[in-house]
VOMAR-311461 format. One record per residue (C-alpha): residue in one letter; x, y, z. Coordinates in nm, 2 decimals. Layout:
<'a'; <X; Y; Z>>
...
END
This chain:
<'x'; <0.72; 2.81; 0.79>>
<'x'; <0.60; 2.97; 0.49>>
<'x'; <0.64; 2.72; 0.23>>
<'x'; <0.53; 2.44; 0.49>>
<'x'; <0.22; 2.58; 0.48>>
<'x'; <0.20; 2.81; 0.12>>
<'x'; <0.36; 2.49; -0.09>>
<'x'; <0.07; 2.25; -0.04>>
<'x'; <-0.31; 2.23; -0.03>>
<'x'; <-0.44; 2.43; 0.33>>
<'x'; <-0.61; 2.26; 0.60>>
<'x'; <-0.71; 2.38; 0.94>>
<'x'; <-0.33; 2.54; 1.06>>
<'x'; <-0.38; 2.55; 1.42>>
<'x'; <-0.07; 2.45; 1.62>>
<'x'; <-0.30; 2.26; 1.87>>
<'x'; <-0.33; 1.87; 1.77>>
<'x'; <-0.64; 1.85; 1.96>>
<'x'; <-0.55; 1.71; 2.27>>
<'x'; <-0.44; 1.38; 2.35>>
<'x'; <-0.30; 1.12; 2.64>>
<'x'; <0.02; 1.23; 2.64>>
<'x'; <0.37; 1.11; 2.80>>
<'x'; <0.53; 1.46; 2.81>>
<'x'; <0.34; 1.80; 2.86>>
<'x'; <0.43; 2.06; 2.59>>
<'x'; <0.33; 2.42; 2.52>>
<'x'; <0.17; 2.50; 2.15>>
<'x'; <0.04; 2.82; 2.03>>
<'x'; <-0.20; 2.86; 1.78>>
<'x'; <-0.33; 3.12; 1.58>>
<'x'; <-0.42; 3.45; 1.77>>
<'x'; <-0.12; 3.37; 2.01>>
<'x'; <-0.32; 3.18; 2.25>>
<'x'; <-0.14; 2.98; 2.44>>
<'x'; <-0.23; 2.60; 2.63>>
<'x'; <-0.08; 2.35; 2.78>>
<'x'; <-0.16; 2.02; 2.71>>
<'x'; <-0.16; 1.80; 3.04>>
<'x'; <-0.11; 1.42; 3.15>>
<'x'; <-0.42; 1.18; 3.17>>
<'x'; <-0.67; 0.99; 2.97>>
<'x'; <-0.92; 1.23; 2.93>>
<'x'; <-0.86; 1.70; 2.90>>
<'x'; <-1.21; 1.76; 2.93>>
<'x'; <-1.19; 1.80; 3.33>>
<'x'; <-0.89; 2.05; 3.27>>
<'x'; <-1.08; 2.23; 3.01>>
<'x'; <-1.42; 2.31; 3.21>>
<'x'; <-1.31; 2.26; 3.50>>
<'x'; <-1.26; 2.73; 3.46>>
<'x'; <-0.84; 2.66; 3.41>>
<'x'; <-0.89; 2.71; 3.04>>
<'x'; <-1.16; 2.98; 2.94>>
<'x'; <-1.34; 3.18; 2.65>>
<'x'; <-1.19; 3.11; 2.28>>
<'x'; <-0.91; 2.88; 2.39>>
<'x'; <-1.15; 2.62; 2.56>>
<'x'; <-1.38; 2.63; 2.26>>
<'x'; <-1.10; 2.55; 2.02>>
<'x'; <-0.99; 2.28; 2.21>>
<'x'; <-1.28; 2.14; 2.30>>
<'x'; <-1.37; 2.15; 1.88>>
<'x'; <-1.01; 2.01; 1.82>>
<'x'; <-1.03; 1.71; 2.03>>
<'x'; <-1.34; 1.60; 1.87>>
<'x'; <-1.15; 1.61; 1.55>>
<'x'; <-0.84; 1.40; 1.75>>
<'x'; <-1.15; 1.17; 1.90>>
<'x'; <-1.30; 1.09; 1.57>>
<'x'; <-0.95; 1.08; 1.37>>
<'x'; <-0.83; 0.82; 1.59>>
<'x'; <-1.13; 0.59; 1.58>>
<'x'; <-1.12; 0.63; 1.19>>
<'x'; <-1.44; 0.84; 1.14>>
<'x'; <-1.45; 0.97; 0.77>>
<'x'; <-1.25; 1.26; 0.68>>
<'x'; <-1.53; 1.48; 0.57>>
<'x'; <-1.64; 1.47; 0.96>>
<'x'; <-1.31; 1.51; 1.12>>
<'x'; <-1.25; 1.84; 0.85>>
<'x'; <-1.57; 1.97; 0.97>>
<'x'; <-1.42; 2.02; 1.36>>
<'x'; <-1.11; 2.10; 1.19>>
<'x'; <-1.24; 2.40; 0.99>>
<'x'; <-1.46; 2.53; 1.30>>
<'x'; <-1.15; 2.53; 1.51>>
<'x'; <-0.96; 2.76; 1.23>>
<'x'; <-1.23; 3.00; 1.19>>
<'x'; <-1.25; 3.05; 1.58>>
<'x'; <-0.96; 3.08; 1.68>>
<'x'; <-0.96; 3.38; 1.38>>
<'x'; <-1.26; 3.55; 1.59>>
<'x'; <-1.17; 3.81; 1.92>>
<'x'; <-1.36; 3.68; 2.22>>
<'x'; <-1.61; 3.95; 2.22>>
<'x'; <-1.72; 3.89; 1.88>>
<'x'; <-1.74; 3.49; 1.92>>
<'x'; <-2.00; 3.56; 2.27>>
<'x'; <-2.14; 3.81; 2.04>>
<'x'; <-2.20; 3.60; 1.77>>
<'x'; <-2.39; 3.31; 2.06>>
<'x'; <-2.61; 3.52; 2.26>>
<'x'; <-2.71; 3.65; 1.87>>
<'x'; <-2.74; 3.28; 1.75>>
<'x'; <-2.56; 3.38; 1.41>>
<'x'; <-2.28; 3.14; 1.40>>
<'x'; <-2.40; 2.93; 1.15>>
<'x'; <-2.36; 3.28; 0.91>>
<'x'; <-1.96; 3.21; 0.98>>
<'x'; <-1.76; 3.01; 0.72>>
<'x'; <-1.74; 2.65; 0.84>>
<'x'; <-1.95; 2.66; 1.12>>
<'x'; <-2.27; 2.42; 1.10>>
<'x'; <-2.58; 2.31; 1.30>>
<'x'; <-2.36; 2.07; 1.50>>
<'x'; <-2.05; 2.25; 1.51>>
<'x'; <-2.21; 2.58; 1.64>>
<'x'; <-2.40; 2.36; 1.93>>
<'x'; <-2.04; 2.28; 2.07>>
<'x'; <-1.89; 2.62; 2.03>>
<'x'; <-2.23; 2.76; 2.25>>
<'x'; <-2.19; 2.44; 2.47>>
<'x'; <-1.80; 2.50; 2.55>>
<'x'; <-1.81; 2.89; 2.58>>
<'x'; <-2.10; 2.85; 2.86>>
<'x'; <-1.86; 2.61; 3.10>>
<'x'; <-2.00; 2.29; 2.96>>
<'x'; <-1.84; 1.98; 2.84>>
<'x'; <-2.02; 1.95; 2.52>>
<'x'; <-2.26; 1.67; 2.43>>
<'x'; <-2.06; 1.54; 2.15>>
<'x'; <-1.75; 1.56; 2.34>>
<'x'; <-1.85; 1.41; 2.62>>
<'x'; <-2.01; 1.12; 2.42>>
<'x'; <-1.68; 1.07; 2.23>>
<'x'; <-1.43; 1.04; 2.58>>
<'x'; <-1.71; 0.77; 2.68>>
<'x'; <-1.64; 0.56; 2.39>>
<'x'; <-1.26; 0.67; 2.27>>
<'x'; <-1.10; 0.85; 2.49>>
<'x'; <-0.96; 0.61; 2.70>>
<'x'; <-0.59; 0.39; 2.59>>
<'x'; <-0.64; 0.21; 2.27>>
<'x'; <-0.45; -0.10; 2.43>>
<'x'; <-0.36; -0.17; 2.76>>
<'x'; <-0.05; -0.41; 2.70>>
<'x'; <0.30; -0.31; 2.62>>
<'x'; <0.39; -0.02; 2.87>>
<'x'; <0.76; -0.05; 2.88>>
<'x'; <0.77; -0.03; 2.51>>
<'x'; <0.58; 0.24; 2.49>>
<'x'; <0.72; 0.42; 2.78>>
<'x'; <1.09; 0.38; 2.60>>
<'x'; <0.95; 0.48; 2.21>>
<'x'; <1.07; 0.81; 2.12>>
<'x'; <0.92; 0.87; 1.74>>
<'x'; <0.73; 0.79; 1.50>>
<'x'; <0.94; 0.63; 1.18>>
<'x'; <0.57; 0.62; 0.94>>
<'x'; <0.33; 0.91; 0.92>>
<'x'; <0.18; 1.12; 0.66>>
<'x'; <0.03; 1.51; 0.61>>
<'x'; <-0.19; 1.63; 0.32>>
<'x'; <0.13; 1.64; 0.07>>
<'x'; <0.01; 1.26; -0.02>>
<'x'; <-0.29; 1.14; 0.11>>
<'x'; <-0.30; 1.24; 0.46>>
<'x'; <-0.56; 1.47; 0.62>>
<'x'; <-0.35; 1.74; 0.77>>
<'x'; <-0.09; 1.97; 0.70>>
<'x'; <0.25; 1.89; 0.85>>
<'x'; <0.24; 2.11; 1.13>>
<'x'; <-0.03; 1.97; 1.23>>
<'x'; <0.13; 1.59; 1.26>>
<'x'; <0.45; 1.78; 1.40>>
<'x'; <0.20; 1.97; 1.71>>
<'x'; <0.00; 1.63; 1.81>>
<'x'; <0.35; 1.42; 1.76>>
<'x'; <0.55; 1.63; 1.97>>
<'x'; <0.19; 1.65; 2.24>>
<'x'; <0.22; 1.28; 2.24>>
<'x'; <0.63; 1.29; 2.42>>
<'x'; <0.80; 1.24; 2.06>>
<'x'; <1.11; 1.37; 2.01>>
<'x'; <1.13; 1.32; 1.67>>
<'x'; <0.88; 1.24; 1.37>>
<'x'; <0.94; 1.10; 1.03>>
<'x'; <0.76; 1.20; 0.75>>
<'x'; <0.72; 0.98; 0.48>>
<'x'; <0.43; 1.08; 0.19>>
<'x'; <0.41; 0.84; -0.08>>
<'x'; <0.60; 0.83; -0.37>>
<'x'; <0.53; 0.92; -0.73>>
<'x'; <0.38; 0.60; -0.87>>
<'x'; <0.12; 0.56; -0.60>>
<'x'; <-0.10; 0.87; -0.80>>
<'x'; <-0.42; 0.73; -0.61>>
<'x'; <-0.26; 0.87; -0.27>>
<'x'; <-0.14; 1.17; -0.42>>
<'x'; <0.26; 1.01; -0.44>>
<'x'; <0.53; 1.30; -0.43>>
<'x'; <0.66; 1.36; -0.79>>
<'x'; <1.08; 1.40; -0.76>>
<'x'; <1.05; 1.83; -0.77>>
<'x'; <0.74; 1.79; -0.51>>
<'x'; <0.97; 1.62; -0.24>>
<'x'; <1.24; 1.85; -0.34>>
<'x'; <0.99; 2.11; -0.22>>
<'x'; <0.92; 1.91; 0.11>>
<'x'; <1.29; 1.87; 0.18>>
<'x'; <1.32; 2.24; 0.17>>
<'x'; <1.00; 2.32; 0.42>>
<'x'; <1.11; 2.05; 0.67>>
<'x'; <1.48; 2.21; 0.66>>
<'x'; <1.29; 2.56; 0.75>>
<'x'; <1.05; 2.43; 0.99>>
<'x'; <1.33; 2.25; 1.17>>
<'x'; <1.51; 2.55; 1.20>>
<'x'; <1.21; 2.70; 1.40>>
<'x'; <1.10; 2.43; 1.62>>
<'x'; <1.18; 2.37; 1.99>>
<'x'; <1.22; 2.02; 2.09>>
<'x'; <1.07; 1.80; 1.83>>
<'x'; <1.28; 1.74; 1.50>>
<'x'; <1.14; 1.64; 1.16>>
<'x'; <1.31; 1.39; 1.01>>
<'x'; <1.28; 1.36; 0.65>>
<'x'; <1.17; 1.05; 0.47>>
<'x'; <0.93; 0.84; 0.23>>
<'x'; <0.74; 0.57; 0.20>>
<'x'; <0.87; 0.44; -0.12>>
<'x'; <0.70; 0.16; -0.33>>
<'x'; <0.88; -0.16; -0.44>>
<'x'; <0.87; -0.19; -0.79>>
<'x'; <0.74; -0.56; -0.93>>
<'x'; <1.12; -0.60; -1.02>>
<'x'; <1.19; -0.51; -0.65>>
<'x'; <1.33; -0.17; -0.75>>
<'x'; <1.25; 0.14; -0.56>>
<'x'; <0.97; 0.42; -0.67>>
<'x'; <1.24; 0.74; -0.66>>
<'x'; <1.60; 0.80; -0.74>>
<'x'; <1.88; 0.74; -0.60>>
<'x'; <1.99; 1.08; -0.55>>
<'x'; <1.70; 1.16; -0.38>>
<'x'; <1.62; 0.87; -0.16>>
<'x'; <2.00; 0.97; -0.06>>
<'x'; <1.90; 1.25; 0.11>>
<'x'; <1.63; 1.12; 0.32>>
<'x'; <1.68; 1.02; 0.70>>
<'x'; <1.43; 0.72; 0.66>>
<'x'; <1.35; 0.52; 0.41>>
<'x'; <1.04; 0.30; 0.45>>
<'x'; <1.01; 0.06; 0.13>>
<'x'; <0.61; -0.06; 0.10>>
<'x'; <0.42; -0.27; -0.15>>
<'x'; <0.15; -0.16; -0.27>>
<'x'; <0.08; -0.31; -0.61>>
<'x'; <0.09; -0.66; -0.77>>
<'x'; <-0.04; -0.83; -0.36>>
<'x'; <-0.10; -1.12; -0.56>>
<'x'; <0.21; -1.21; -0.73>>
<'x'; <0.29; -1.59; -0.70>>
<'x'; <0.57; -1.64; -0.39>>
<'x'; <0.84; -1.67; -0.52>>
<'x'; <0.84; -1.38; -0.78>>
<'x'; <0.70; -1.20; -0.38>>
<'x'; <0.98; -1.32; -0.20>>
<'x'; <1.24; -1.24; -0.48>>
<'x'; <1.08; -0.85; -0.52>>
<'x'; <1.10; -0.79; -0.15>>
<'x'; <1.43; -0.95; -0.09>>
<'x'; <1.59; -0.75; -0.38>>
<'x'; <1.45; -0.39; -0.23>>
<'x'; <1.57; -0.50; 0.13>>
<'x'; <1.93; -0.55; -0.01>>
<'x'; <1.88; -0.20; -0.16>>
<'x'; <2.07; 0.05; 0.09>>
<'x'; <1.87; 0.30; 0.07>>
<'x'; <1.62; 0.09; 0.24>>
<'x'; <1.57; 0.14; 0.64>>
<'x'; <1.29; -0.03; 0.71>>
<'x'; <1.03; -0.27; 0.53>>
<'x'; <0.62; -0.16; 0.55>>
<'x'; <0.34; -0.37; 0.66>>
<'x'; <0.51; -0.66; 0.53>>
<'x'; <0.22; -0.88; 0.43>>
<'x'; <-0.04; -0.60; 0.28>>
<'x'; <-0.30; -0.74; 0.50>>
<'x'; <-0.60; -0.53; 0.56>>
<'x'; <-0.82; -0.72; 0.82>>
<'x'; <-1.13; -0.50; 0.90>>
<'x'; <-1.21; -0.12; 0.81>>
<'x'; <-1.40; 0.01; 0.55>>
<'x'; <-1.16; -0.09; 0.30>>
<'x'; <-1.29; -0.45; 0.37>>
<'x'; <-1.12; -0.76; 0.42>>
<'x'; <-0.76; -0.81; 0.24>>
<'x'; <-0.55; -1.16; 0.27>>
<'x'; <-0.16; -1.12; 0.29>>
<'x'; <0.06; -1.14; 0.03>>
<'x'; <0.24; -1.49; -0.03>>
<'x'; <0.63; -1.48; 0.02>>
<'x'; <0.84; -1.71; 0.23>>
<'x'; <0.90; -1.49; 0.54>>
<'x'; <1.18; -1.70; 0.66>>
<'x'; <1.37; -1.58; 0.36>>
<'x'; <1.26; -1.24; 0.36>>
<'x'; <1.35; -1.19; 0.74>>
<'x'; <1.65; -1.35; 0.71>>
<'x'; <1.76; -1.07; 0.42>>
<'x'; <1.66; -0.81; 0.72>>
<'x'; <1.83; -0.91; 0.93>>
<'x'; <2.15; -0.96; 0.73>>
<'x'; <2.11; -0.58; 0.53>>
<'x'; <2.02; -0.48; 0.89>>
<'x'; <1.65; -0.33; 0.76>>
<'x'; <1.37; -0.30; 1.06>>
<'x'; <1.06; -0.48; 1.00>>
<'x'; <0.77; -0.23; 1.07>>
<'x'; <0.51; -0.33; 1.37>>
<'x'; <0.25; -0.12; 1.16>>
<'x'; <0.02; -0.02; 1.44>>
<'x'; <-0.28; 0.06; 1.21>>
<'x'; <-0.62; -0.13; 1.36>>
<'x'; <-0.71; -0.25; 1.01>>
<'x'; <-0.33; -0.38; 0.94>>
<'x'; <-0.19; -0.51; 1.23>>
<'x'; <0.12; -0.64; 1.01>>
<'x'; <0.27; -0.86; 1.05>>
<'x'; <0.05; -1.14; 1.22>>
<'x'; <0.16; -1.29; 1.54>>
<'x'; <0.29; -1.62; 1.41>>
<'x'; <0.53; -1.35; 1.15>>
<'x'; <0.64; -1.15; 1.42>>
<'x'; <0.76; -1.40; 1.67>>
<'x'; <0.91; -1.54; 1.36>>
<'x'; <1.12; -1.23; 1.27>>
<'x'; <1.23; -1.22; 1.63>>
<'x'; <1.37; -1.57; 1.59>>
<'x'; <1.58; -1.42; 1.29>>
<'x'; <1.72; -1.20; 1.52>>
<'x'; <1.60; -0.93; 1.32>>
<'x'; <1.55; -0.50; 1.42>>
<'x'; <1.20; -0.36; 1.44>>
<'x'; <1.05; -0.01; 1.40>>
<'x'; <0.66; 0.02; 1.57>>
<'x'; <0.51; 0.31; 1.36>>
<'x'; <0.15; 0.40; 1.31>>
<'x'; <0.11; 0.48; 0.90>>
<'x'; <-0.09; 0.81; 1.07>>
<'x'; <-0.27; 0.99; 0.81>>
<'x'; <-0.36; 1.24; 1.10>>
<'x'; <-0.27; 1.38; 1.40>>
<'x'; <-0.59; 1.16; 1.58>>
<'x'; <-0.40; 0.80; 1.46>>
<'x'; <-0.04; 0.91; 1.57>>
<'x'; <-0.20; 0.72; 1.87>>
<'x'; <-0.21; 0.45; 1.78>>
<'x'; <0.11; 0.31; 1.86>>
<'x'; <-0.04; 0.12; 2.16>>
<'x'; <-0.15; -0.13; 1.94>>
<'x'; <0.17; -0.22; 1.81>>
<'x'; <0.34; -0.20; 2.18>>
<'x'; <0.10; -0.46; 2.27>>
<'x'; <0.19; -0.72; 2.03>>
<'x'; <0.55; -0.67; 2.02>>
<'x'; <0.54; -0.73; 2.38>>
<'x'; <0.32; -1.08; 2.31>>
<'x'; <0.56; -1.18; 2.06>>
<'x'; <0.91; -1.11; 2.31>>
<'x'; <1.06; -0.81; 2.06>>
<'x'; <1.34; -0.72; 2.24>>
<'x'; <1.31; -0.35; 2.33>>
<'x'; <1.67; -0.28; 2.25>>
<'x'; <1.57; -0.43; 1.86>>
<'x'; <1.31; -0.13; 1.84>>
<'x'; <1.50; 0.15; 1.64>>
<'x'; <1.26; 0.37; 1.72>>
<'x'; <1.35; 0.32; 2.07>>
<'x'; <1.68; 0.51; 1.98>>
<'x'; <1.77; 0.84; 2.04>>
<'x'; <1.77; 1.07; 1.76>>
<'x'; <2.11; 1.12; 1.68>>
<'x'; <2.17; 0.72; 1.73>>
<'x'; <1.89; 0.64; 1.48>>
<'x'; <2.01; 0.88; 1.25>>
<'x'; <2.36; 0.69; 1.23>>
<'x'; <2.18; 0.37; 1.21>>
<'x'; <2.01; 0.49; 0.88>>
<'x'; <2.33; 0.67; 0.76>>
<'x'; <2.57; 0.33; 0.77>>
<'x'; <2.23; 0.18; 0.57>>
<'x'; <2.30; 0.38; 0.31>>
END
């Protein structure tokens, strides 16, 4: 996993995503070979102070789903990094040193350990749920939606995530450990592409690189594979933001706008309809660019006459993403219902740009299931090796 983690800018490493309400328990060990299981239910704190979990490990998890908390109800990054980097430097420390360094009160001398950060580590290590923790499982760690169970039940992946290659907030293995915490069995990832330099877009060499640390980190996982992909950005002229050759070699292909919202309809509607006919294209991003709260602010959606754009997907046989992202939500209702009527495929994906919002999906369950998707039309329903011929006959 060396040039997974050595190729790109660092971020906290741990193999822990922090805990989460997952479908499937798995097994993840971080650094210093400690060893946890993350279990069923809406909340881990019981598990973790309830003596099950002791010492170090309970201290980095209790840090780590803090950072999973606050990632998933969009805190800003700085705060999230702040868990993140406690986490990293404890789990570095032997457990003598770490109830040394807390009966001496000299935490705060450690690298990445603050005021409020070294209050949970002291908290944790004595058996306590910590304040902050226990404040944040009152307000967000409960289901994000309550609607759509079969859906999510049947989802196996996650077609639209990103890691700190582009403008995500965590290395891959990070994205890959809460993913594969959450029941996954597979994960696309799909950074930006180069023209999109304001969220760090992947240059041709720098997904070259990626290509080649997914092949080795999927040569080392167990259970969870890595499929490779991008989130490539149409072009005004409805071209696609990377080469041929190299959009070739991806697994999944999600084709976004990002640029020009405002074009007049019909130049829209032409731009999107030309990139859906492009086979390299699997499946089209939040259609309709809509941002409708977050800190962002307020965005309306694009102009393009869906009937005609729907109608291309489902003729070129490209899924239209449920984008599960609370300040998206794309497409609206009245869109979705009418892709459904055009017979068309769908993919419900989260756009994660952490391990926290790969939880999201909930959200996008709950409105395919008001607007009657049909769960066999959710490709991301698929098993692996099913999906992966979809994609293949795409191109």
């Amino acid at each position: 996993m060396s040039a997974l983690l050595n190729g790109e800018p660092e971020g906290c490493r741990s193999l822990i995503p922090g805990g989460c309400s997952t479908r499937v328990p798995g097994r993840f060990p971080p650094p210093g070979g400690i060893e946890v299981e993350l279990d069923h239910g809406p909340s881990l704190a019981t598990r973790w102070f309830n003596g099950t979990v002791t010492g170090q490990a309970r201290v980095v998890e209790a840090l780590q789903r803090i950072a999973y908390l606050l990632e998933r109800a969009r805190e800003p990054t700085y705060r999230v990094r702040a868990f993140r980097n406690a986490a990293a430097t404890i789990s570095a420390l032997g457990d003598d040193e770490l109830r040394g360094r807390v009966q001496a009160g000299t935490l705060t001398e450690l690298r990445g350990i603050g005021k409020v950060t070294a209050e949970v580590v002291t908290e944790a290590l004595s058996g306590e749920t910590p304040v902050y923790l226990r404040r944040l499982e009152a307000t967000g760690g409960q289901p994000v939606a309550e609607g759509g169970a079969e859906i999510r039940a049947a989802l196996r992946g996650d077609l639209h995530t990103h890691s700190d290659w582009s403008d995500g907030g965590s290395p891959i293995a990070d994205m890959v450990a809460a993913a594969q915490a959450l029941g996954h069995e597979y994960i696309a990832l799909t950074d930006h592409s180069p023209r999109l330099t304001v969220a760090n877009g992947l240059s041709a060499e720098r997904l070259r690189r990626q290509l080649d640390a997914l092949a080795e980190l999927n040569a080392g996982s167990g259970g969870i594979r890595v499929l490779t992909g991008i989130e490539v950005d149409i072009n005004e002229d409805g071209s696609l933001d990377q080469s041929d050759d190299l959009l070739g070699r991806l697994d999944v292909v999600v084709a976004s706008v990002h640029s020009k919202l405002r074009m007049p309809q019909e130049e829209m509607t032409r731009r999107m309809v030309t990139a859906i006919a492009n086979p390299h294209v699997d499946v089209l991003g939040h259609c309709t660019g809509r941002l409708v709260t977050g800190g962002r602010g307020t965005r309306p959606e694009s102009a393009f006459d869906a009937e005609v754009v729907f109608a291309a997907c489902a003729r070129f046989g490209v899924a239209v993403e449920i984008n599960s992202r609370p300040e998206r939500l794309d497409p609206p209702k009245r869109l979705l219902r009418l892709a459904v009527e055009a017979g068309c495929q769908f993919a419900v994906n989260t756009d994660a740009h952490a391990p926290g919002q790969l939880d999201w999906q909930p959200y996008g369950c709950e409105r395919a299931a008001a607007c009657g998707v049909p769960l066999e039309n959710i490709v991301n329903t698929w098993a692996v090796q099913d999906l992966l011929s979809w994609t293949a006959q795409q191109s």
